[in-house]
Backbone as JSON Lines, residues from 0, in Angstrom:
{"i":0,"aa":"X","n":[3.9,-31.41,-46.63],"ca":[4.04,-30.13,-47.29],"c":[5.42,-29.98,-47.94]}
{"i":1,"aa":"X","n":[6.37,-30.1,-47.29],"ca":[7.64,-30.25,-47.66],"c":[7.66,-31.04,-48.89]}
{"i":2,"aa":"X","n":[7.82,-32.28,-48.65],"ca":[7.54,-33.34,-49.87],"c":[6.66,-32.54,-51.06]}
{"i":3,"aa":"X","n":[5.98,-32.59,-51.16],"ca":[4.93,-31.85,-52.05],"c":[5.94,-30.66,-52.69]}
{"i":4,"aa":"X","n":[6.22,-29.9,-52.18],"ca":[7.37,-28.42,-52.78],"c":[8.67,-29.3,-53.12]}
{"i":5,"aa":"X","n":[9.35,-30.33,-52.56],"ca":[10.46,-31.22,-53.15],"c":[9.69,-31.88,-54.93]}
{"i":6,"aa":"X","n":[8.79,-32.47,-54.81],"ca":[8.3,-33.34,-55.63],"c":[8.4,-32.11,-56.99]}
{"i":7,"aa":"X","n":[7.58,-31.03,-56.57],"ca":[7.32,-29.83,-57.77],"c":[8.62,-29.19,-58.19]}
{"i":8,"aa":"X","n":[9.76,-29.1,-56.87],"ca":[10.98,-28.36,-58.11],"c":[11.78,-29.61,-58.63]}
{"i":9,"aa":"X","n":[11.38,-31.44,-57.92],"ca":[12.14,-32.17,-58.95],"c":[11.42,-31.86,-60.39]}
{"i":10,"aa":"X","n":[10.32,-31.87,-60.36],"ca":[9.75,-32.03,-61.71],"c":[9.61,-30.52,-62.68]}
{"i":11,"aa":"X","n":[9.97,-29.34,-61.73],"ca":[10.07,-28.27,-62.38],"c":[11.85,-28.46,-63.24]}
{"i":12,"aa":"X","n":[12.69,-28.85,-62.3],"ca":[14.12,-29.43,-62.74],"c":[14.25,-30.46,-63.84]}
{"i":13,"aa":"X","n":[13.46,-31.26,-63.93],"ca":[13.18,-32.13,-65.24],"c":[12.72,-31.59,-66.51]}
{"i":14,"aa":"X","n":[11.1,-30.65,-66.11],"ca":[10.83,-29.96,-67.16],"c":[12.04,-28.72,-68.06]}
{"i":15,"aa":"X","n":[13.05,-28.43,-67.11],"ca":[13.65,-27.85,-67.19],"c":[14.92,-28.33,-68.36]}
{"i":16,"aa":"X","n":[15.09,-29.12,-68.12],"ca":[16.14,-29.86,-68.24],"c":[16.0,-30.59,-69.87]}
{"i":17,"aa":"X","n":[14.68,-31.27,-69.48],"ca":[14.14,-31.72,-71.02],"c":[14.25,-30.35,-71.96]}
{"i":18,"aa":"X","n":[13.85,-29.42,-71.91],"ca":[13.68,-28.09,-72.69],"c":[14.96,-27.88,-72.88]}
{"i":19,"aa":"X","n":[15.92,-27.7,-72.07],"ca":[17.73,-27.32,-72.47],"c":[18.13,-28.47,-73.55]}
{"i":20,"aa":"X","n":[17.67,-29.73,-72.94],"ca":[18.5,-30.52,-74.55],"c":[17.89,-30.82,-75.6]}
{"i":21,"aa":"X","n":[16.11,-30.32,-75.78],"ca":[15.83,-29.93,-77.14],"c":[16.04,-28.93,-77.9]}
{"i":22,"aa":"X","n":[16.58,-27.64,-76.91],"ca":[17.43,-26.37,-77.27],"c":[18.64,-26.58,-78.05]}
{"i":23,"aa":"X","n":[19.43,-27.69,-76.85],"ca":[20.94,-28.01,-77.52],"c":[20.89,-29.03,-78.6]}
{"i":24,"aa":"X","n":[19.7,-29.46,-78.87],"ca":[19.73,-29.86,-80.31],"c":[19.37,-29.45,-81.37]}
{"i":25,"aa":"X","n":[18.19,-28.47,-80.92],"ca":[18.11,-27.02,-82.19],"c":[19.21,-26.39,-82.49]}
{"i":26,"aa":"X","n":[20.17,-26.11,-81.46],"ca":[21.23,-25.14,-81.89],"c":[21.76,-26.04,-82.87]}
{"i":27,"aa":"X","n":[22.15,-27.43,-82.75],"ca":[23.17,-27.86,-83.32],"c":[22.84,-28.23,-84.49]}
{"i":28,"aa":"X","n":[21.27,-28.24,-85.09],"ca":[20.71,-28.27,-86.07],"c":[21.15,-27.15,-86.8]}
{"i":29,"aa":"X","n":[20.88,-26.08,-86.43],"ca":[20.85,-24.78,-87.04],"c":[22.6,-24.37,-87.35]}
{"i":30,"aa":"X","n":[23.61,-25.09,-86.11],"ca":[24.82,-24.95,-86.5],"c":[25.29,-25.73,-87.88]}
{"i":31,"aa":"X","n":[24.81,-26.89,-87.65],"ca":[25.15,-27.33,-89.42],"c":[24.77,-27.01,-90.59]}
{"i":32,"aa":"X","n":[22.97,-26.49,-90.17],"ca":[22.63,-25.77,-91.1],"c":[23.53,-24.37,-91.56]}
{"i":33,"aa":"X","n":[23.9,-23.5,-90.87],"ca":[24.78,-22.47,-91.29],"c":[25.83,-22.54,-91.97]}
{"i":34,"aa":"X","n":[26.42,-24.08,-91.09],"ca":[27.96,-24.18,-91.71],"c":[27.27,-24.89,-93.36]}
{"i":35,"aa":"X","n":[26.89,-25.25,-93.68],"ca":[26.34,-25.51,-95.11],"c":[25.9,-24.81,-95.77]}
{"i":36,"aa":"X","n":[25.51,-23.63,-95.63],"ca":[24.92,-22.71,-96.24],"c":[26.55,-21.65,-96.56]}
{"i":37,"aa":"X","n":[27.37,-21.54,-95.28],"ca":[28.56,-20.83,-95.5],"c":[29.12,-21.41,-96.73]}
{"i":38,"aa":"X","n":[29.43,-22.73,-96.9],"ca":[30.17,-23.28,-97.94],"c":[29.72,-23.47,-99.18]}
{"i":39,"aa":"X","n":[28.21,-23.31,-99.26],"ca":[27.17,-22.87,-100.56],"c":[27.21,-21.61,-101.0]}
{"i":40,"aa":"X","n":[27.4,-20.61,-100.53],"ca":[27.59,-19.16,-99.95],"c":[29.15,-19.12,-100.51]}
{"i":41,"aa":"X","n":[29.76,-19.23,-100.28],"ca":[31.48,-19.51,-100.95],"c":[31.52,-20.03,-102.32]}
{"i":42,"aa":"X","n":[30.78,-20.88,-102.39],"ca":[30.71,-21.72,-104.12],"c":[30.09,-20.84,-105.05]}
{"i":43,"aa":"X","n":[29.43,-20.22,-104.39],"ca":[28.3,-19.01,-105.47],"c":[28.97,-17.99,-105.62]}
{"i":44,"aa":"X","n":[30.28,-17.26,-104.78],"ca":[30.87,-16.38,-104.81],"c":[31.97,-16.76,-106.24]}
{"i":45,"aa":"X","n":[32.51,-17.91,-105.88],"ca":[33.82,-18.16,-107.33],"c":[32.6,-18.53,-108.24]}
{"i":46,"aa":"X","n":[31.82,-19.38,-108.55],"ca":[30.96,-19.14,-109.33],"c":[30.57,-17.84,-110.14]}
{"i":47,"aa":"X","n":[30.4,-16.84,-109.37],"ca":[29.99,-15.7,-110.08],"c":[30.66,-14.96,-110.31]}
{"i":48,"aa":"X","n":[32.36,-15.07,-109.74],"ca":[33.61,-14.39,-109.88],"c":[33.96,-14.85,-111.39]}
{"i":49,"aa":"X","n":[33.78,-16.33,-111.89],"ca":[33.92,-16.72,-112.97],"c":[33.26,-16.71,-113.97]}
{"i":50,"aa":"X","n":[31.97,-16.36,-113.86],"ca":[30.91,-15.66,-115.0],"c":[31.27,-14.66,-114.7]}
{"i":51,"aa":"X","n":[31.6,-14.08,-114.08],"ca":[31.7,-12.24,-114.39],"c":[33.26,-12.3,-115.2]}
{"i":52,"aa":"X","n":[34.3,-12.94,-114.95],"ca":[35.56,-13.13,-115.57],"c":[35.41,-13.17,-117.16]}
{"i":53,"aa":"X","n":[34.56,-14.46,-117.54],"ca":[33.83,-14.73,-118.54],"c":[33.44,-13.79,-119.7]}
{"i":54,"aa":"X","n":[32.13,-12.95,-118.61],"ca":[31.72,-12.35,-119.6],"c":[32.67,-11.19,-119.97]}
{"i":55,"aa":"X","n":[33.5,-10.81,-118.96],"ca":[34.4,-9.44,-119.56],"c":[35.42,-10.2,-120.7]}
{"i":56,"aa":"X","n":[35.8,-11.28,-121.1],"ca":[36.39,-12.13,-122.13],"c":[35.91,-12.01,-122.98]}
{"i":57,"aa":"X","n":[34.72,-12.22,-123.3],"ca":[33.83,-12.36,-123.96],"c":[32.67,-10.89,-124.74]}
{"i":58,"aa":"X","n":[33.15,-9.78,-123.79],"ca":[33.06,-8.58,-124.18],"c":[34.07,-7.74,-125.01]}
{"i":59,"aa":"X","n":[35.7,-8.25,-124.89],"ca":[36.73,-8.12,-125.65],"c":[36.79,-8.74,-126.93]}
């Protein structure tokens, strides 16, 4: 009986365990994904700082 309740929380501890480091590799997916999107997100900002510069030049 014992054995049997040992055997189920090793393997509840495994199932466990497997699930945390496909987690900690989603996060870290999604962390690079962000940080790439931040620095795409930044490029579109002077980008459009400089068409808007532009067109007020270009309205004078």
């Amino acid at each position: 009986m014992q054995g049997e309740m040992d055997m189920n929380l090793l393997k509840k501890i495994e199932e466990l365990t497997l699930y945390t480091i496909a987690q900690e590799k989603s996060i870290k997916n999604q962390n690079a994904k962000i940080q790439k999107l931040e620095k795409e997100n930044e490029l579109l900002k002077t980008l459009l700082e400089r068409v808007t510069k532009l067109e007020k030049q270009l309205q004078n």
